[in-house]
N, C-alpha and C positions, 0 to 999 in steps of 0.2 A: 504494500500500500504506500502509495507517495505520503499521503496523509500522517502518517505514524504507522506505527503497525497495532494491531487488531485482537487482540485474544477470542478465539471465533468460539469461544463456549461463552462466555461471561458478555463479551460487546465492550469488554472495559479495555481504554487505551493506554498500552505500555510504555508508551514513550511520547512525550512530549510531540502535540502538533505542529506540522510547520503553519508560521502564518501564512492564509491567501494572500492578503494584502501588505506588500511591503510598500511603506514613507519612504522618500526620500531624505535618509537622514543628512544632518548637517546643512540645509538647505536653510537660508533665513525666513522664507518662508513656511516651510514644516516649522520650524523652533519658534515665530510668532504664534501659528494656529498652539502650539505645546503649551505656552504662555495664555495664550487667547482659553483654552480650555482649563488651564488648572488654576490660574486666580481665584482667586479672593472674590470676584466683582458678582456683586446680586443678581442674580439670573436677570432680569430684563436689561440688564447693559450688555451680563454677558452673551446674550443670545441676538441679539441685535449686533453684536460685534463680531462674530461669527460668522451671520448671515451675510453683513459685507465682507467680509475678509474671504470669505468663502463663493461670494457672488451669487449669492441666493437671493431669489427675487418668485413670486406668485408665477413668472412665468419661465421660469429654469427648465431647462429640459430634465427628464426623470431619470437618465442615468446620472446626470451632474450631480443630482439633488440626492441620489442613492452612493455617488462614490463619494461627495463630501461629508453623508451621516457616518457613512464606512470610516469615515477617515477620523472623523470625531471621536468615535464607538472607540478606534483602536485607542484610544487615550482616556476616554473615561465617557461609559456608556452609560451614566446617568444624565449626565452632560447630553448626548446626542438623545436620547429619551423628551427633551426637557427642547431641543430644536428640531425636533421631524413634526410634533403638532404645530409648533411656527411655521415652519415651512409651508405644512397643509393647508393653515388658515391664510399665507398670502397666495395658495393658491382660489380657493375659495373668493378671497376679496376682488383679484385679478378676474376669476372669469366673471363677476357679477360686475364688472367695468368700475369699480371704485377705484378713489385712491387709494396709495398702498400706505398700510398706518404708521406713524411718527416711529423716531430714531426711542429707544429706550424703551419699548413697550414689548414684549412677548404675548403670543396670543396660542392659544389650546382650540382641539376641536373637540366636540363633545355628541358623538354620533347614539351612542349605544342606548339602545330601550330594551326596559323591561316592562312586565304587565303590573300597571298601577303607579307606575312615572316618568310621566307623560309630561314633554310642555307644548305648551300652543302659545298661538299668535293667534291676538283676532283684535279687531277695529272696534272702538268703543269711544262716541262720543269727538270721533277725531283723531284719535290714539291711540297710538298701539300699544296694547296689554299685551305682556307674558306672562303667563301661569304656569304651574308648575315645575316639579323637581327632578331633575336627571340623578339616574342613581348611579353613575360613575363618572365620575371627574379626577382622572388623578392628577395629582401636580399642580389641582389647584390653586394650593397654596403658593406656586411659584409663580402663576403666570400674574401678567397686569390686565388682561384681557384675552374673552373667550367668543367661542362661535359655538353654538349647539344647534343639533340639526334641522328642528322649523327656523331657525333666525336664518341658520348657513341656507335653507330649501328655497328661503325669501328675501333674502339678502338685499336686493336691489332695490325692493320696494320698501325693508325695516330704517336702510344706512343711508341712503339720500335724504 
């Protein structure tokens, strides 16, 4: 096996994997993204700082956007956890023709339903009401802003 080798009764691997993915090491740029990932700086500076250094933008093509999380992951995969729903919500804001949101903000996407929480959108009196609660939100507590899926489904007509 290129991979390591195999123990084919157990599945457990006896020797260390090689990585897929080799950095460029010594490269000043590899060593800023290294710097850019393991600071100190509050998730919405650091994800925002990222996404430019990385050239992430809502309309990035999907391998870029998959070889820059790869590239993040290989240094701290909480870290790219924390910029792939960035990612997704400026893809979300792009196809709905918005502008793409301020410098220091991190934003989540928040797809997932289960039976009994639910949110909607509806018009009332001029205004859009949202109700209800999404029962998964991880990382909530990191991001500065979020999309969930009636807002993301409606986007165009919630954010103008």
């Amino acid at each position: 096996m290129s991979r390591g080798s195999a123990s084919s009764d157990s599945g457990v691997f006896s020797s260390p994997l090689t990585p897929w993915l080799e950095l460029p090491r010594g490269s000043s740029r590899h060593e800023a993204l290294i710097q850019l990932v393991t600071d100190g700086t509050p998730p919405p500076t650091k994800i925002t700082s990222l996404q430019n250094h990385l050239e992430l933008t809502g309309t990035s093509p999907q391998l870029h956007q998959w070889e820059a999380l790869s590239m993040v992951a290989s240094i701290d995969v909480a870290v790219a956890r924390m910029l792939e729903p960035h990612i997704d919500a400026l893809g979300i804001i792009a196809e709905a023709s918005l502008e793409p949101p301020g410098d220091q903000t991190s934003w989540g996407v928040y797809a997932a339903e289960v039976p009994g929480k639910v949110v909607t959108v509806a018009e009332a009196d001029g205004s859009t009401v949202i109700t209800g609660e999404k029962a998964w939100c991880s990382l909530a507590s990191e991001l500065s802003h979020a999309s969930s899926s009636p807002i993301a489904t409606d986007a165009g007509r919630l954010w103008r």
